[in-house]
VOGU-3710 file (C-alpha; in Angstrom, 3 decimals, decimal comma):
1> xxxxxxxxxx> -97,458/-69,272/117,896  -95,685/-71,055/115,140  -91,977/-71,990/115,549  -89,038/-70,754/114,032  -85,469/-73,106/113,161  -82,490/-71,478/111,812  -78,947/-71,621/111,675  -76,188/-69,754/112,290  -72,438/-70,435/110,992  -69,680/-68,764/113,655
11> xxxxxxxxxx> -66,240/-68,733/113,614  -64,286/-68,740/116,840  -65,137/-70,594/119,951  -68,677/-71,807/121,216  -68,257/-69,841/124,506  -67,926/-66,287/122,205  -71,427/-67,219/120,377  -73,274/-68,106/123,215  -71,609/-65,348/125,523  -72,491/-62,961/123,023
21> xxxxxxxxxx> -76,319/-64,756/122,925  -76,749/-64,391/126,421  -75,915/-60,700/126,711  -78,222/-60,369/123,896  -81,010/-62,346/125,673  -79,884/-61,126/129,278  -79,472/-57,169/128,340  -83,391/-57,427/126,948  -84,367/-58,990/130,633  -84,601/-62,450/129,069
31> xxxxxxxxxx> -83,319/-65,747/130,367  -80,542/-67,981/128,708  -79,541/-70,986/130,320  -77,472/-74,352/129,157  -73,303/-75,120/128,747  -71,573/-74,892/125,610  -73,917/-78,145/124,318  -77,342/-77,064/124,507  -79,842/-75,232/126,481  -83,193/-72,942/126,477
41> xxxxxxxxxx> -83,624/-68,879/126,181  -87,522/-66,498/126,787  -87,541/-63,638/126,465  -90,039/-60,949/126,505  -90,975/-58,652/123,728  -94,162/-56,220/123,871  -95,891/-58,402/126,512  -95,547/-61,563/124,483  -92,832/-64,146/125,194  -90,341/-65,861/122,812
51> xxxxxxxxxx> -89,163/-69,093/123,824  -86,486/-71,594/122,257  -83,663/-74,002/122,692  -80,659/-73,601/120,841  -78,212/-76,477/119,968  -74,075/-76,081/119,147  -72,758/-78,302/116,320  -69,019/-77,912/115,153  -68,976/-74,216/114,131  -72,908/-73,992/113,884
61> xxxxxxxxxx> -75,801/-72,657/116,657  -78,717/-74,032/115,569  -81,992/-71,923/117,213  -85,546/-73,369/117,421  -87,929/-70,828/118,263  -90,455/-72,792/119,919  -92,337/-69,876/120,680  -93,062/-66,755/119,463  -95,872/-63,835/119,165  -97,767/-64,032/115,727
71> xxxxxxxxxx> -97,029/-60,497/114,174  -93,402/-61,298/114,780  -91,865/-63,327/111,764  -88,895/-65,920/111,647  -87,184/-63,801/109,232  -87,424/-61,041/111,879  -85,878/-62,800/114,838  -83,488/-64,406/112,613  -82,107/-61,161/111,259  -81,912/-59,731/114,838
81> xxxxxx> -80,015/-62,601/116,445  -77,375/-62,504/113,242  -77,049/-58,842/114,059  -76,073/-59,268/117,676  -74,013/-62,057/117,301  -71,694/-61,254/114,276
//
C-alpha cells in the first residue's frame, strides 16, 4: 500500500475545489473531513480502502494518498480526481 502525492492547480475559490472533492468522495460513500486548510478523505473502492490528507496552498490542493489498494496506480487516482474536479 504505497502512497500517492500529487497536485492539483484550481482556479476559483478553495471552498469550489474542496466542495466539489467532497461530493466526489461523499457520492462514492467515502468520508471527507477538514476546513478550507487541510483535512483527511477514505474511501472505499472494491473492498479496499483509500486513505489521504489533502492540503490547500494559494491556488493549489495538494493530495497525499496515504493509502491505497496495490492494483490501483497513482496515475489512476490522479486522473480520476482531475476529472471530477475540473
Amino acid at each position: 500500500m504505497s502512497a500517492c502525492n500529487f497536485n492539483i492547480p484550481f482556479s476559483g475559490s478553495a471552498e469550489e475545489i474542496l466542495n466539489k472533492a467532497k461530493n466526489a468522495i461523499e457520492s462514492q460513500g467515502g468520508k471527507f473531513l477538514g476546513d478550507l486548510n487541510s483535512g483527511t478523505f477514505d474511501v472505499s473502492l472494491l473492498s479496499n480502502t483509500i486513505k489521504g490528507s489533502y492540503l490547500v496552498e494559494a491556488q493549489n490542493l495538494q493530495l497525499n494518498i496515504d493509502s491505497k489498494p496495490v492494483f490501483l496506480p497513482c496515475n489512476a487516482i490522479e486522473s480520476f480526481l482531475i476529472k471530477k474536479l475540473s
